[in-house]
NUBAVO-996266 format. One record per residue: residue number from 1; residue in three letters; x, y, z of N, C-alpha, C in turn. Coordinates in pm, 1 decimal. Each point is the difference from the previous one (the first is absolute). Layout:
# NUBAVO-996266
(site NUM; ALA; (X; Y; Z); (X; Y; Z); (X; Y; Z));
...
END
This chain:
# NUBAVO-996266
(site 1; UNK; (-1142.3; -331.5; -1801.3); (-48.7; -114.1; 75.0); (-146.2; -29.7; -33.2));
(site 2; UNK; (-52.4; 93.0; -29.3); (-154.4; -45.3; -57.9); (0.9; -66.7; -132.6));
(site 3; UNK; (95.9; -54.5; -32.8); (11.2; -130.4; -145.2); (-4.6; -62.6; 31.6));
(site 4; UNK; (42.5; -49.2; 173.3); (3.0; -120.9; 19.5); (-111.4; -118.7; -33.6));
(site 5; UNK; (26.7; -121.2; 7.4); (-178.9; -72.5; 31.7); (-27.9; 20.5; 143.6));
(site 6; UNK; (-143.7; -41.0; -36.4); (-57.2; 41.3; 132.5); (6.2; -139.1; 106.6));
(site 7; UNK; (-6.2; -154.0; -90.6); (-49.3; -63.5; 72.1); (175.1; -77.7; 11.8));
(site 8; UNK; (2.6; -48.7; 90.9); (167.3; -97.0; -10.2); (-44.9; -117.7; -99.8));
(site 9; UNK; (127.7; -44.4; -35.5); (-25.0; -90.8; -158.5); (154.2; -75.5; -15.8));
(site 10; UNK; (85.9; 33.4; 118.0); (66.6; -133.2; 6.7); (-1.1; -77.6; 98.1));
(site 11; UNK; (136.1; -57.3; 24.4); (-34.0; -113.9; 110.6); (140.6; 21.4; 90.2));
(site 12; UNK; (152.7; -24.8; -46.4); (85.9; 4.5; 52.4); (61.1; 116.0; -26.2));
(site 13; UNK; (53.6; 105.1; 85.3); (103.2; 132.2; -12.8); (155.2; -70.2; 80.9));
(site 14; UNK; (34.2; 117.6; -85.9); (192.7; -80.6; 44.7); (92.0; 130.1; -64.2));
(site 15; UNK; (95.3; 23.2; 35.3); (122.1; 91.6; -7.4); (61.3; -50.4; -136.3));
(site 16; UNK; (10.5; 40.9; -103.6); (66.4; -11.5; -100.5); (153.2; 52.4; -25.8));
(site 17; UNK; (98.3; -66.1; -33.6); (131.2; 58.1; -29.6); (2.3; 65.7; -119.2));
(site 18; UNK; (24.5; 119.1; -57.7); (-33.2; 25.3; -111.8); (174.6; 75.0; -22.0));
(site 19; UNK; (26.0; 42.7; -110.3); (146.0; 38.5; -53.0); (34.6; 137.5; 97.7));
(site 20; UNK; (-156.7; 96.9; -14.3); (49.0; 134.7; 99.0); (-69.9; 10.9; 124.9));
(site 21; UNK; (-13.7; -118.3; 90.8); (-33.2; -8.8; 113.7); (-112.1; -126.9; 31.4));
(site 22; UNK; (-118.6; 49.4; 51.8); (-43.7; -107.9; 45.3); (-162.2; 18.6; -25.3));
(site 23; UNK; (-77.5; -81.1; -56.2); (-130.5; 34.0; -39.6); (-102.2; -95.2; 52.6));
(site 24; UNK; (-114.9; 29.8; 18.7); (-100.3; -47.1; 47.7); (-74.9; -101.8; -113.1));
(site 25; UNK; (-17.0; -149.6; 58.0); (-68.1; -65.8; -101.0); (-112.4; -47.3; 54.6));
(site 26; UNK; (-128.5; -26.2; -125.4); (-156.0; -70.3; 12.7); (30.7; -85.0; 7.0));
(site 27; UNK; (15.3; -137.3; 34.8); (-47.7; -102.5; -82.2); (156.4; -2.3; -116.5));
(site 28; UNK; (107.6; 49.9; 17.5); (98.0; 3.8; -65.0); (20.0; 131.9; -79.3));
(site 29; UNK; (-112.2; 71.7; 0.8); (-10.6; 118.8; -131.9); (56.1; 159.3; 90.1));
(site 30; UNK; (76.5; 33.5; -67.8); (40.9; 139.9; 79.9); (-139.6; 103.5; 0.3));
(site 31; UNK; (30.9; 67.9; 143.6); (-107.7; 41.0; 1.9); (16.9; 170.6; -77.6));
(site 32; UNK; (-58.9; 80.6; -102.6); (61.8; 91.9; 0.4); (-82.8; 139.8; 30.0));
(site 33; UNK; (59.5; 148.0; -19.2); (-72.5; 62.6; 114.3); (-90.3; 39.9; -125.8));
(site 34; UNK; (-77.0; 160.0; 73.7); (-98.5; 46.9; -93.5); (48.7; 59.1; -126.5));
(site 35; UNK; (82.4; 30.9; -49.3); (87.2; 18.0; -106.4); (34.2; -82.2; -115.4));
(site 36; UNK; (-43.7; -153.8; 93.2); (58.4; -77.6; -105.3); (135.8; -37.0; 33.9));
(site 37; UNK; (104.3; 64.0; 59.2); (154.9; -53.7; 9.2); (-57.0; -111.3; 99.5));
(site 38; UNK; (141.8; -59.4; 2.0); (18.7; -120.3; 99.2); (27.9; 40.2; 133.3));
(site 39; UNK; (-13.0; -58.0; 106.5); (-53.1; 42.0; 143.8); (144.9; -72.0; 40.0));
(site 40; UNK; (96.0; 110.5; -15.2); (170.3; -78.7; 63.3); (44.9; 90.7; 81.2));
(site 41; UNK; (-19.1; -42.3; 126.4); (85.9; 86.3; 120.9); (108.8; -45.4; -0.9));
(site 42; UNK; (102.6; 98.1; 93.9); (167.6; -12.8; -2.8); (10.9; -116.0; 105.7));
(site 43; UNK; (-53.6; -25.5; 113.0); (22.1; -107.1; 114.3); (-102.3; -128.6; -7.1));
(site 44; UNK; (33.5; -89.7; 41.1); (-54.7; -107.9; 53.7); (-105.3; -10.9; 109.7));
(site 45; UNK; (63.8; 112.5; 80.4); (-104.7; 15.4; 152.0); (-102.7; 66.6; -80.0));
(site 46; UNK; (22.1; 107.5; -39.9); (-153.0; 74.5; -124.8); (-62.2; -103.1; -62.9));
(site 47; UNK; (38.6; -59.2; -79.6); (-88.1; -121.4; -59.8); (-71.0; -66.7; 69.8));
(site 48; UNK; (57.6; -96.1; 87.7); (-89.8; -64.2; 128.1); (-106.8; 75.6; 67.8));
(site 49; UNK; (14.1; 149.0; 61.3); (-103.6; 82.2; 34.4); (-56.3; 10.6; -112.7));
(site 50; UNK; (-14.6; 12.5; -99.2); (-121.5; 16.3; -135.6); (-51.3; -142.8; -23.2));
(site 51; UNK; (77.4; -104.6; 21.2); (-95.6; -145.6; -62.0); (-72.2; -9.9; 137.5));
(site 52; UNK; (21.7; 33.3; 87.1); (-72.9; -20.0; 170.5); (-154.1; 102.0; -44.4));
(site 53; UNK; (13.4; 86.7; -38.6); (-99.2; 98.5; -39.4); (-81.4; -43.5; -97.5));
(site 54; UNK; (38.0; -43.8; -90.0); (-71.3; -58.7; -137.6); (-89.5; -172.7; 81.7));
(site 55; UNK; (104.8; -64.2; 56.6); (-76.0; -107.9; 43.9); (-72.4; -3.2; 128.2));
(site 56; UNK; (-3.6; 88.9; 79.7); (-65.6; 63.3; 76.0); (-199.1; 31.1; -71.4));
(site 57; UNK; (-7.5; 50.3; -121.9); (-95.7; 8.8; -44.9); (-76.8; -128.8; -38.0));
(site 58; UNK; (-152.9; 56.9; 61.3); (-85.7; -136.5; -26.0); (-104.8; 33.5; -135.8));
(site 59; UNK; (-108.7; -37.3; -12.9); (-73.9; 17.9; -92.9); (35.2; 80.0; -97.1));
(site 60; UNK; (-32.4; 155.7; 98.7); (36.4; 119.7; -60.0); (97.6; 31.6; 7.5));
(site 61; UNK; (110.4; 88.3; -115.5); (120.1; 33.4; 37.7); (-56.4; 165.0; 40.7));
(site 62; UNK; (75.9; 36.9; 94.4); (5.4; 140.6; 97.1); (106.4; 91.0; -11.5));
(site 63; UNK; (21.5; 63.1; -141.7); (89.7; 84.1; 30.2); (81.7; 74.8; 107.5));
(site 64; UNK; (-106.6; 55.2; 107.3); (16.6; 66.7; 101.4); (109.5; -69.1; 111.6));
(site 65; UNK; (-11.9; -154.3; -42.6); (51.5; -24.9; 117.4); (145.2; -85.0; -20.9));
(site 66; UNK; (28.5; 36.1; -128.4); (162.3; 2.0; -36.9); (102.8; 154.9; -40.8));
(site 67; UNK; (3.9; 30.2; 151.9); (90.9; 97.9; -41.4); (119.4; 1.4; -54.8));
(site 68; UNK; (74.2; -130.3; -2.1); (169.1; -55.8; -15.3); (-69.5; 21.2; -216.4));
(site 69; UNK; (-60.8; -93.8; 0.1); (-38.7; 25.3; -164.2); (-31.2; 117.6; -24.3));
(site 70; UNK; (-60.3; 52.8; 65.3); (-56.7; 126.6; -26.0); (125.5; 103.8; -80.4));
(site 71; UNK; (124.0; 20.3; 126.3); (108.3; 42.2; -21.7); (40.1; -12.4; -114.6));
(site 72; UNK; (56.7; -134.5; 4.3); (81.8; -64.6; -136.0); (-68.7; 51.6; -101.5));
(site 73; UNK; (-153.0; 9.1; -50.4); (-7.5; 59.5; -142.3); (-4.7; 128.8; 21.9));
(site 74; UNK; (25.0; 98.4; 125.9); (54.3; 126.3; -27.4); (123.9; -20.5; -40.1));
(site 75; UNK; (51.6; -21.6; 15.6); (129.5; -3.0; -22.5); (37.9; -39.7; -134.1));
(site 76; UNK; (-55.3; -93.9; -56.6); (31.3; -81.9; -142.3); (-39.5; 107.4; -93.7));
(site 77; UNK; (-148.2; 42.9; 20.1); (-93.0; 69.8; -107.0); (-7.2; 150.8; 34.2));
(site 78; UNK; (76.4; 32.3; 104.4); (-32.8; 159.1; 33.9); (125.6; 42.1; 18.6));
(site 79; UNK; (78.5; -54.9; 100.1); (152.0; 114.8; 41.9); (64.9; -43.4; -87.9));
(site 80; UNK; (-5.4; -131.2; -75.4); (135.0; -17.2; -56.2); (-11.5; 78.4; -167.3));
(site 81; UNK; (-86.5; 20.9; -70.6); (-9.8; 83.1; -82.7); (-32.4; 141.2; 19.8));
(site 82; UNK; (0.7; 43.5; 99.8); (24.1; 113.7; 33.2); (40.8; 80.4; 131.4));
(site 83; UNK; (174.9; -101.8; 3.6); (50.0; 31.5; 103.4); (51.7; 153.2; 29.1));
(site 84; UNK; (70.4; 45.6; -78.8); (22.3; 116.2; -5.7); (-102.2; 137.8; 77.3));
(site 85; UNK; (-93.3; -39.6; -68.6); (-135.7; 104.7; 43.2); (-22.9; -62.5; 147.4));
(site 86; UNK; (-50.7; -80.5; 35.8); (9.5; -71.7; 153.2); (113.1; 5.3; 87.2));
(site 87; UNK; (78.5; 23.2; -36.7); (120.5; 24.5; 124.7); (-8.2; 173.5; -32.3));
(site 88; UNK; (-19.0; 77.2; -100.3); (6.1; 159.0; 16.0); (-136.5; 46.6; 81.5));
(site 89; UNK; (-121.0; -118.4; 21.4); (-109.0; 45.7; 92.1); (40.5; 25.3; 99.7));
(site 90; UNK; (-5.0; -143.3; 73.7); (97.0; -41.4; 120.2); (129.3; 125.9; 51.0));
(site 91; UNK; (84.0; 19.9; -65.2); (91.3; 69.1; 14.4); (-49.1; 131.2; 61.0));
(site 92; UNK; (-67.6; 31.2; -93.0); (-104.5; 133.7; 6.0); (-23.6; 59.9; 155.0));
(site 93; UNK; (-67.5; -115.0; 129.6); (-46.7; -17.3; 101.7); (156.0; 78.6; 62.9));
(site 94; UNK; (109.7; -18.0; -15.8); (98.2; 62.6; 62.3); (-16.7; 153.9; 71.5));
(site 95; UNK; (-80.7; 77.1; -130.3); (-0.6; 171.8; 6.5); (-114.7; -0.4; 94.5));
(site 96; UNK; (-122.7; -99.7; 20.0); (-124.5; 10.6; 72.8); (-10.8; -58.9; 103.1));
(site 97; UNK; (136.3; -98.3; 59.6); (-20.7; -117.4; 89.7); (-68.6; 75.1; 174.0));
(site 98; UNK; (-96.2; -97.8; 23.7); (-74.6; 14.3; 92.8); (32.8; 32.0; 102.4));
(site 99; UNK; (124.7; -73.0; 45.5); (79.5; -4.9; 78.1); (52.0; 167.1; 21.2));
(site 100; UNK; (0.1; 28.6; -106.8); (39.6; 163.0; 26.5); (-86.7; 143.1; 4.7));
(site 101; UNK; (-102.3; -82.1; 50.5); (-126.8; 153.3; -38.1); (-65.0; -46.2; 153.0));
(site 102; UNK; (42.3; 110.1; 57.8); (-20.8; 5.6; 154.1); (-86.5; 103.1; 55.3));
(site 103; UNK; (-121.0; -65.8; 105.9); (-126.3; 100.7; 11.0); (102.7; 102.9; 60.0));
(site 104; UNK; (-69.8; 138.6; 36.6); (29.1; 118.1; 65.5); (-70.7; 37.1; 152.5));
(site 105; UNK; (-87.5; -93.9; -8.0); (-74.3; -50.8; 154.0); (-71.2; -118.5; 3.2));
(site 106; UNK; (-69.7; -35.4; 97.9); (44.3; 10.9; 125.8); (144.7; -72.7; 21.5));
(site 107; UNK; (44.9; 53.6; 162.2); (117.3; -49.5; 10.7); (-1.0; -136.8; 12.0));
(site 108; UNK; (-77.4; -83.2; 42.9); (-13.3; -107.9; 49.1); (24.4; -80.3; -194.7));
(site 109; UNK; (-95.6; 55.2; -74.2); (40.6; -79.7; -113.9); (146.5; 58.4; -114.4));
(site 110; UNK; (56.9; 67.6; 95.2); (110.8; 32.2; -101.7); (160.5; -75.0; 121.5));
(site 111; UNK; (-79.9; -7.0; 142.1); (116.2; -90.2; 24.5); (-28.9; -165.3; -31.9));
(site 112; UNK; (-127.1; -36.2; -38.8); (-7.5; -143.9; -91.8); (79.0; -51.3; -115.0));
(site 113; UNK; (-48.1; 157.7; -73.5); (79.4; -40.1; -144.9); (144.8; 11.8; 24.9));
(site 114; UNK; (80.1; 57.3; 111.4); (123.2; 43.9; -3.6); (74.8; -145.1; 67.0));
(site 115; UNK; (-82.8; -36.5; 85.7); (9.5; -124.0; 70.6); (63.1; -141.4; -123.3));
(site 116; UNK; (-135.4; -1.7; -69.9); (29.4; -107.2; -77.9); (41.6; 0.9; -157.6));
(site 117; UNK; (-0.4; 162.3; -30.3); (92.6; -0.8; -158.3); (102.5; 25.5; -22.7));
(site 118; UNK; (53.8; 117.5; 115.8); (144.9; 42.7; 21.9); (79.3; -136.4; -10.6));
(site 119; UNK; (-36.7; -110.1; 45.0); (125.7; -106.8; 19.8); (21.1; -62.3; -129.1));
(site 120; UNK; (-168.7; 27.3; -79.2); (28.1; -51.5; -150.7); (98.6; 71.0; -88.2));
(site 121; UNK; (1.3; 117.5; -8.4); (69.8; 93.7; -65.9); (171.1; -27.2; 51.8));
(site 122; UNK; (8.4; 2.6; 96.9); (165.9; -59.3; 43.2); (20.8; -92.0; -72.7));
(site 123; UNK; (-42.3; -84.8; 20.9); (-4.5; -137.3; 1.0); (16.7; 4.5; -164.3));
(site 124; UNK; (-75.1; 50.8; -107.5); (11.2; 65.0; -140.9); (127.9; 41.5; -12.3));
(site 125; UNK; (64.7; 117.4; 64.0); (78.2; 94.0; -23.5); (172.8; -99.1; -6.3));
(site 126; UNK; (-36.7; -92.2; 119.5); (120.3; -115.3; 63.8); (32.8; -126.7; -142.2));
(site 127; UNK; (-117.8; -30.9; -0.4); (-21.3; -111.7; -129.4); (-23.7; 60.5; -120.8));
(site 128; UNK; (-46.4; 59.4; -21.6); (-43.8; 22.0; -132.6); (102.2; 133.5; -76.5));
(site 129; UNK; (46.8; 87.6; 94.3); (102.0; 114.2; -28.8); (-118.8; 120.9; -85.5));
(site 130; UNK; (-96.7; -24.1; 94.5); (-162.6; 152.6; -40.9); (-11.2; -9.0; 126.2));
(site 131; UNK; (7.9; 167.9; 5.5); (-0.3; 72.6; 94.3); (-130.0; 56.2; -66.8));
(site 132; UNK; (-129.3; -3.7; 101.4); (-113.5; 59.2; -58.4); (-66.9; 94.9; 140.4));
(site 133; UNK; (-65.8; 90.2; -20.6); (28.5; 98.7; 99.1); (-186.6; 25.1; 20.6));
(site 134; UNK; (-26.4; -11.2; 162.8); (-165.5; 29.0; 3.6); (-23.4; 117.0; -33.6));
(site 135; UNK; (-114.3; 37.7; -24.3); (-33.6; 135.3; -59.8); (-169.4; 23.5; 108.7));
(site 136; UNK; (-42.3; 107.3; -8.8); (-69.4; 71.7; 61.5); (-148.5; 105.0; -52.9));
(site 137; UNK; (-95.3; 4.4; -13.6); (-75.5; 103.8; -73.4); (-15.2; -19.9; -127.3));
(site 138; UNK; (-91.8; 66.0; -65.5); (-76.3; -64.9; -143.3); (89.3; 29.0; -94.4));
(site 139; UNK; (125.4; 54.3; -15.2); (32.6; 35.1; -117.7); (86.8; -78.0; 8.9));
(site 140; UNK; (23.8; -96.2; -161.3); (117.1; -107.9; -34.2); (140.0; 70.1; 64.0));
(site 141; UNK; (95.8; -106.1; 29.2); (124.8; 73.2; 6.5); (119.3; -117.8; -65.6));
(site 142; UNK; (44.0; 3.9; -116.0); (75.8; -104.9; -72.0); (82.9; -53.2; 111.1));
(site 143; UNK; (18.7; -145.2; -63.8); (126.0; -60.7; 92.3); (166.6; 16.0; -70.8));
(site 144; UNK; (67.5; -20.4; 86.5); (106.1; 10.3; -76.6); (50.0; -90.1; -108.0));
(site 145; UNK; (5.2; 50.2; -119.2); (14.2; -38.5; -120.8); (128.3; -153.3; -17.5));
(site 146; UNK; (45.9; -11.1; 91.9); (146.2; -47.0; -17.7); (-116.1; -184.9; 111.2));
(site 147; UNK; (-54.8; 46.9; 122.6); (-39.8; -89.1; 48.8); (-96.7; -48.8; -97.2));
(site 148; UNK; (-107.7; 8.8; -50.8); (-88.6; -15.5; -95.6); (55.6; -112.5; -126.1));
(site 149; UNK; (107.7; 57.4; -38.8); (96.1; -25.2; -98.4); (83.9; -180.3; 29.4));
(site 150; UNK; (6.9; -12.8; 118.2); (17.1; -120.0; 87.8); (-96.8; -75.7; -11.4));
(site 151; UNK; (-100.7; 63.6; 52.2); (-129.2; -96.7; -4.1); (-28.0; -42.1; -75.7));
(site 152; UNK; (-6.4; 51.7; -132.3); (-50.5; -21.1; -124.1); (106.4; -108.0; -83.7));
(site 153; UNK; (83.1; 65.6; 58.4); (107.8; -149.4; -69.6); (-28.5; -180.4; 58.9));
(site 154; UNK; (-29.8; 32.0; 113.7); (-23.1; -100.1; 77.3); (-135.4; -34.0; -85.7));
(site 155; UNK; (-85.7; 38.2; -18.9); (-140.4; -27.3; -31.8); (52.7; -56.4; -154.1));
(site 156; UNK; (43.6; 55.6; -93.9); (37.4; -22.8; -102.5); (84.5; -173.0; -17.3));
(site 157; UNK; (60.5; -49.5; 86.1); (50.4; -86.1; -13.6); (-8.2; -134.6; 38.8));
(site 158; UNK; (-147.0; 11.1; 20.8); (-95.2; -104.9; 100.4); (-37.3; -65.9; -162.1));
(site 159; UNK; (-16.2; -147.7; -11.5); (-61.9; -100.6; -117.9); (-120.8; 5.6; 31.3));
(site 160; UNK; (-72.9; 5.4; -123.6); (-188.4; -45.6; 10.8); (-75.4; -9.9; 155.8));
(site 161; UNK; (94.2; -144.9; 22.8); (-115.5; -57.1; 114.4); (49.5; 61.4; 159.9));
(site 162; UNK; (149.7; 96.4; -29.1); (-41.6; 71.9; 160.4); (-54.8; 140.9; -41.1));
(site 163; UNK; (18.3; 48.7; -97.4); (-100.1; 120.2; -80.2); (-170.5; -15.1; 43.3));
(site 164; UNK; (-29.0; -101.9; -28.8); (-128.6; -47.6; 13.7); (-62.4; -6.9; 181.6));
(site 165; UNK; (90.3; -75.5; 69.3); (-36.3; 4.2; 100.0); (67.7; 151.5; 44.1));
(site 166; UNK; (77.7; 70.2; 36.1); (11.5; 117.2; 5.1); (-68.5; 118.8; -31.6));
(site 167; UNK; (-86.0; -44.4; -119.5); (-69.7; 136.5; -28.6); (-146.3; -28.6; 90.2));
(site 168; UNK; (-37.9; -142.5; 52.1); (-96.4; 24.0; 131.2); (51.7; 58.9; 114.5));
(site 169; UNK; (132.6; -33.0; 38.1); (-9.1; 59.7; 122.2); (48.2; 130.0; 1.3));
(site 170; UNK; (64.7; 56.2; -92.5); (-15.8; 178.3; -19.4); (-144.8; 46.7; -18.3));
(site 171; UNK; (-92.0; -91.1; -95.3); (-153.7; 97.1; -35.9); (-61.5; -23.5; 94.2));
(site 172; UNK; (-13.1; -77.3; 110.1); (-82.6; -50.1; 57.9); (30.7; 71.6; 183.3));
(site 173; UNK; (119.1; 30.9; 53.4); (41.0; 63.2; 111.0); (23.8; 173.5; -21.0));
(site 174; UNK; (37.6; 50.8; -179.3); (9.6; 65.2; -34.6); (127.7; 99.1; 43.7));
(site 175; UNK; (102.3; -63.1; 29.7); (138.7; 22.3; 14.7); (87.3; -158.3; -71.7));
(site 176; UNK; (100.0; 122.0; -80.7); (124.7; -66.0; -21.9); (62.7; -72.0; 64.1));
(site 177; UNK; (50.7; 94.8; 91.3); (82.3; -87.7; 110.7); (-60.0; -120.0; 76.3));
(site 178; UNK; (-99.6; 56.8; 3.9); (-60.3; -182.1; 62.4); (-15.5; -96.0; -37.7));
(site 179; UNK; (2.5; 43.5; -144.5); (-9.4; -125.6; -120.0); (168.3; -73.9; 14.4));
(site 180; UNK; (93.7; 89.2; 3.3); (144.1; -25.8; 26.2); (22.0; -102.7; 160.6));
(site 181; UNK; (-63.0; 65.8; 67.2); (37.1; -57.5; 157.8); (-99.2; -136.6; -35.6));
(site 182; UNK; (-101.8; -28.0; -34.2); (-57.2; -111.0; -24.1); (102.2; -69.9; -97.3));
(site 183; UNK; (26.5; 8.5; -66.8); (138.5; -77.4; -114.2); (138.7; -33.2; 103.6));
(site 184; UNK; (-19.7; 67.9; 61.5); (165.8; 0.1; 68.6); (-26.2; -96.9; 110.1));
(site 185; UNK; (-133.6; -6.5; 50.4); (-6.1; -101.1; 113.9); (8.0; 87.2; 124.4));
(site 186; UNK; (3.7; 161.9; 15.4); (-0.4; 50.2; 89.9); (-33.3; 57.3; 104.1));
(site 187; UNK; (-201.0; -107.1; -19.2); (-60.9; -24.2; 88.1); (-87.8; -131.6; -52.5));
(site 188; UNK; (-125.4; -9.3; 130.2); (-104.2; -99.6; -47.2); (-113.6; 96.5; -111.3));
(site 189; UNK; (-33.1; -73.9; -80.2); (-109.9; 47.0; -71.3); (-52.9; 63.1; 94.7));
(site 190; UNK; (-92.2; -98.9; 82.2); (-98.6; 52.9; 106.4); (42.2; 205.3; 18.5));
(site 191; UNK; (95.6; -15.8; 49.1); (84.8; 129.0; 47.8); (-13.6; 90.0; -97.2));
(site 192; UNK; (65.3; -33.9; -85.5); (2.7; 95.5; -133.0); (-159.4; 84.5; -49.5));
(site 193; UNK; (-90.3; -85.6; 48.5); (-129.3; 47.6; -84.5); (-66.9; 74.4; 152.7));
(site 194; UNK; (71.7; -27.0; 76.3); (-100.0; 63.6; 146.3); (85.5; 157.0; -41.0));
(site 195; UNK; (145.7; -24.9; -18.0); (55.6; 183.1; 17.8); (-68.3; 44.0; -164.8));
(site 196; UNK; (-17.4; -60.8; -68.0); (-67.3; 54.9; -123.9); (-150.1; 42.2; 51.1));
(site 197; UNK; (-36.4; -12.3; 127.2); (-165.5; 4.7; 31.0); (9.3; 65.7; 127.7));
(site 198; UNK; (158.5; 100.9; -22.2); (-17.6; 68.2; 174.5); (-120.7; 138.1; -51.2));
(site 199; UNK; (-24.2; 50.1; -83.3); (-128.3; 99.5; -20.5); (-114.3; -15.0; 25.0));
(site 200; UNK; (-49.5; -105.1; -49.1); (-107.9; -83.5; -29.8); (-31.4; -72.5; 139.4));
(site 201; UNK; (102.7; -35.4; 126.0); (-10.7; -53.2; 90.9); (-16.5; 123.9; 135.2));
(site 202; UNK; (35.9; 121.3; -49.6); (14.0; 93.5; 84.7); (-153.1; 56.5; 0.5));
(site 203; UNK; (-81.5; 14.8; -142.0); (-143.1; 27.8; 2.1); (-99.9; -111.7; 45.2));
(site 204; UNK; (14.0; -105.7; 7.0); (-43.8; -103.9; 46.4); (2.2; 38.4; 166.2));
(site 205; UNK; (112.7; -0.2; 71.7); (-2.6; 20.5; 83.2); (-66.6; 120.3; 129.4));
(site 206; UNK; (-10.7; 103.0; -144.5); (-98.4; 126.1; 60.7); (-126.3; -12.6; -79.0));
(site 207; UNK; (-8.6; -100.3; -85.9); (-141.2; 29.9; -7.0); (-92.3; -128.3; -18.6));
(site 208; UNK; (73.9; -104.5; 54.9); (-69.5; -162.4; -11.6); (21.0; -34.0; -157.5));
(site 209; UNK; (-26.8; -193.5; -13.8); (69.4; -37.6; -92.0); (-178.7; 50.3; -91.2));
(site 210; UNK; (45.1; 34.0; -144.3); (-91.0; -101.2; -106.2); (12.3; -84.8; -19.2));
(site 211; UNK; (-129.3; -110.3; -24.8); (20.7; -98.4; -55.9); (1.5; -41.7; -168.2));
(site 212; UNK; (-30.6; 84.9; -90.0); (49.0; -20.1; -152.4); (129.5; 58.4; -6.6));
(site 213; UNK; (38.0; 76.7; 80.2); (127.3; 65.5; -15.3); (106.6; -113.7; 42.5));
(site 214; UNK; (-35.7; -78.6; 136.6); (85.5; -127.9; 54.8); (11.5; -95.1; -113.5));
(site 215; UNK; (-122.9; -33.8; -63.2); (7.0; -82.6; -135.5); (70.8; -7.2; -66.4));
(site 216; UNK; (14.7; 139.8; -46.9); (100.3; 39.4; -195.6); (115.2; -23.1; 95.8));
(site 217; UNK; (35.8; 52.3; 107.5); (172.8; -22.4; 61.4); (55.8; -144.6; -9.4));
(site 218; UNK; (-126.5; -53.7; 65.5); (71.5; -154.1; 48.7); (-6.8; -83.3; -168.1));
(site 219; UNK; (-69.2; 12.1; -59.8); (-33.6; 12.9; -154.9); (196.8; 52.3; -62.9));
(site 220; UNK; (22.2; 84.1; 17.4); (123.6; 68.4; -32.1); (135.7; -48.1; 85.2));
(site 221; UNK; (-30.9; -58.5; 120.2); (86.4; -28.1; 63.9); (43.8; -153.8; -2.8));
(site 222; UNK; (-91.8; -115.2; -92.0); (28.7; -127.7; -35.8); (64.0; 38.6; -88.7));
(site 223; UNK; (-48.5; 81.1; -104.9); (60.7; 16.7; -166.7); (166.5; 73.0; 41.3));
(site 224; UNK; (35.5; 105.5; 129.7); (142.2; -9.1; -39.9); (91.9; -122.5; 107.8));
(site 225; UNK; (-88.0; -85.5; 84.2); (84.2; -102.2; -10.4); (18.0; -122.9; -68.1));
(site 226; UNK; (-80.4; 6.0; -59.3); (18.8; -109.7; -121.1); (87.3; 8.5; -76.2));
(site 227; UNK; (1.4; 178.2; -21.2); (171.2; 48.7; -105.2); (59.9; -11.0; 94.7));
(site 228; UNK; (33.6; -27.4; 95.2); (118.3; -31.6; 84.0); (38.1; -149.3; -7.5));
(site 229; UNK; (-81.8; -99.0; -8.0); (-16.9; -99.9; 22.1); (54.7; -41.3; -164.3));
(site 230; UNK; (-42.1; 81.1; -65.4); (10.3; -54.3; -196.9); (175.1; 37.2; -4.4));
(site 231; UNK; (55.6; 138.5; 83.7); (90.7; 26.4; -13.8); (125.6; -116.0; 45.2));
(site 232; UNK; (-59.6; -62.0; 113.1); (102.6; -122.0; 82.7); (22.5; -50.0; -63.1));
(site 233; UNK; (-160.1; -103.9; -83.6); (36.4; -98.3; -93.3); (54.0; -10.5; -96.2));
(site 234; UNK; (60.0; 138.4; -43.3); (75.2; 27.5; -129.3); (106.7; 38.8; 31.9));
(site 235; UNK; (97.8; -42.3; 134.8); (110.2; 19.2; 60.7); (15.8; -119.9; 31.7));
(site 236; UNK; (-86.5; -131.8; -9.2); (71.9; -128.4; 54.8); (44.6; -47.1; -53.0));
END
């Protein structure tokens, strides 16, 4: 994104029909990403959120404040040439998921986490057929090879642009499964990133908020609903 120009330099943006989907035009000219390829999402609703973003910009164009584009050239110039390696990251999160590494005190924060991850893990085990099991104390304890094995298939068979938005909301909550329950619709974003922040909300609570620490979250907490939001538009 730093190829871009800096200053805006057309006049009219518009949704282009193109042979493998739908592309963003200047002034008629496709817009394309930092790579050089052509900027062609799979939906129509995606396109419209990216020409809204592009014509949204005044003087200066603002990277920062097109996340829908932003996406799309992950996806064009990053997952899709190296999908393979990106879904075995992703996948990866299965053996480490957050969701399954449970304090040993106090009680008060181990009936939090039990409160609000236990239902994720069902909820996994019901839909997804991974059974992933909490664990306890510093030493790793593998998951079962066969649930893992599920997951990973599932991860494996996702195209570019839900790869792309998927690998924010696994890196960014730092569980699998939540990246899954966010795909499945099996809560609100909002929701999803508060039980991803029951740790982080439990020290807050005994020891008052920071404020650079509130920053990078809420900072982290636009960026994985936007992959939620990139994920819709590439379902309409």
């Amino acid at each position: 994104m730093s190829e871009w120009a800096q200053k805006r330099f057309w006049t009219q943006t518009a949704v282009l029909d193109t042979d493998g989907g739908f592309g963003i035009g200047l002034d008629g000219r496709q817009v394309k990403t930092p790579a050089k390829a052509a900027l062609t999402v799979p939906t129509r609703a995606l396109a419209e959120a990216i020409v809204l973003e592009w014509d949204a910009q005044t003087e200066l164009v603002d990277p920062t404040q097109m996340p829908m584009t932003r996406m799309a050239n992950s996806a064009i110039d990053k997952v899709a040439v190296q999908r393979t390696e990106v879904a075995d990251l992703l996948a990866d999160y299965g053996d480490s998921d957050l969701l399954c590494y449970r304090a040993e005190r106090p009680e008060g924060l181990i009936a939090r986490q039990a409160e609000a991850w236990d239902p994720l893990l069902d909820w996994a085990a019901r839909t997804l057929g991974a059974r992933l099991e909490p664990r306890t104390g510093v030493m790793p304890k593998p998951q079962d090879p066969a649930a893992l094995a599920a997951l990973r298939g599932d991860v494996h068979r996702m195209d570019p642009f839900t790869l792309a938005a998927f690998h924010d909301l696994v890196a960014l909550s730092g569980s699998l499964v939540i990246g899954f329950a966010a795909l499945h619709g099996q809560s609100s974003g909002d929701n999803l990133w508060a039980i991803s922040r029951i740790d982080e909300a439990w020290q807050e609570d005994q020891w008052g908020e920071d404020e650079e620490a509130q920053q990078t979250a809420e900072i982290k907490k636009s960026a994985f609903l936007d992959a939620l939001k990139f994920h819709a538009l590439c379902s309409e």
